[in-house]
C-alpha positions as CSV (number, residue, x, y, z in Angstrom):
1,X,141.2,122.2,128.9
2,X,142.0,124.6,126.4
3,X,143.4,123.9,123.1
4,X,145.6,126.5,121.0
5,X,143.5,126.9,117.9
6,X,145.7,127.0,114.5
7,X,145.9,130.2,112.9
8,X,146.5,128.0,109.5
9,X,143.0,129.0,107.1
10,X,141.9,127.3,104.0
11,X,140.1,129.4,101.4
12,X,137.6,127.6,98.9
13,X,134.9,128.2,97.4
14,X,131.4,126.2,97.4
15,X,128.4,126.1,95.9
16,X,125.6,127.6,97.1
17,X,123.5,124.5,97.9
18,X,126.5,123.1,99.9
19,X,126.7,126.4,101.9
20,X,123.2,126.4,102.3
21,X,123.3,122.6,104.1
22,X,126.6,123.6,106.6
23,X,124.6,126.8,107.7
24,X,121.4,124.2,108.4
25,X,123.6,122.1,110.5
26,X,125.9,124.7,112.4
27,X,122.5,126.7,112.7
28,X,120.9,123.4,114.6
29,X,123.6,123.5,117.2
30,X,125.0,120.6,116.8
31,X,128.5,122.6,115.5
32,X,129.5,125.5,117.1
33,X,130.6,127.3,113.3
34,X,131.6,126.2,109.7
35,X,135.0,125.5,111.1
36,X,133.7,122.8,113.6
37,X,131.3,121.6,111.5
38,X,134.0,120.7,108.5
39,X,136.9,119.7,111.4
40,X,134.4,116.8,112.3
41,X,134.4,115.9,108.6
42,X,137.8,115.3,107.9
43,X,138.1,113.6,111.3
44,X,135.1,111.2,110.0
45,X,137.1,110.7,107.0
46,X,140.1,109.9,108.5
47,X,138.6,107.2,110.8
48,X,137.2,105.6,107.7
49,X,140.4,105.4,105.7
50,X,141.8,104.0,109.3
51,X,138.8,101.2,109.2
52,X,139.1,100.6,105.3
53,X,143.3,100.1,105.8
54,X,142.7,97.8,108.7
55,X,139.9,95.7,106.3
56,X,142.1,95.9,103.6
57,X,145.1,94.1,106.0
58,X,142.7,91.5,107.0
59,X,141.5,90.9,103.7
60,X,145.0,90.3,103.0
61,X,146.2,87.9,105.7
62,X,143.4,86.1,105.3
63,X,144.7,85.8,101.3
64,X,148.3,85.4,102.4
65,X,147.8,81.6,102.8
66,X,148.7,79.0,105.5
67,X,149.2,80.7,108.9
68,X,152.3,80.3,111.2
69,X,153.3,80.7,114.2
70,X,152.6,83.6,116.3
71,X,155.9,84.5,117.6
72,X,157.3,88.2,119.2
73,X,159.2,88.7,116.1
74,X,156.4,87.8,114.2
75,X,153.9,90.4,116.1
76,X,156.6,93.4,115.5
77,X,156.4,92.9,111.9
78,X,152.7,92.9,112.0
79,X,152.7,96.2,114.1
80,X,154.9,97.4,111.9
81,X,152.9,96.8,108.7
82,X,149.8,98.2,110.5
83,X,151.4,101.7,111.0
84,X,152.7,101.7,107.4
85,X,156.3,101.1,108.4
């Protein structure tokens, strides 16, 4: 499969030590260029905030008391907490 790659390009500067480490690990082959390499990054990060929002909800349901019933009506308002909404 081919993907159309964005033509959007970020510009920033780092310091030397930093540059240094991503041209150690796209250099090892793990990462095909610095792009790759800082795409998996903010990917990792995103899964994270993803895992510490779904910790935070149960953290919070299990704060929010005595339970009730588990009803349709009361699942759509759980998905629909989950996604933000």
């Amino acid at each position: 499969m081919i993907r159309a790659m964005s033509k959007n390009t970020m510009s920033f500067a780092l310091p030397d030590a930093l540059r240094a480490y991503i041209d150690q690990r796209v250099q090892s082959g793990q990462y095909g260029n610095t792009s790759e390499y800082l795409r998996e990054l903010v990917r990792r990060d995103q899964d994270e905030q993803a895992r510490k929002r779904l910790r935070d909800l149960i953290e919070e349901g299990l704060n929010s008391g005595v339970g009730r019933t588990f009803t349709p009506e009361v699942a759509m308002e759980l998905r629909q907490r989950a996604l933000g909404n």
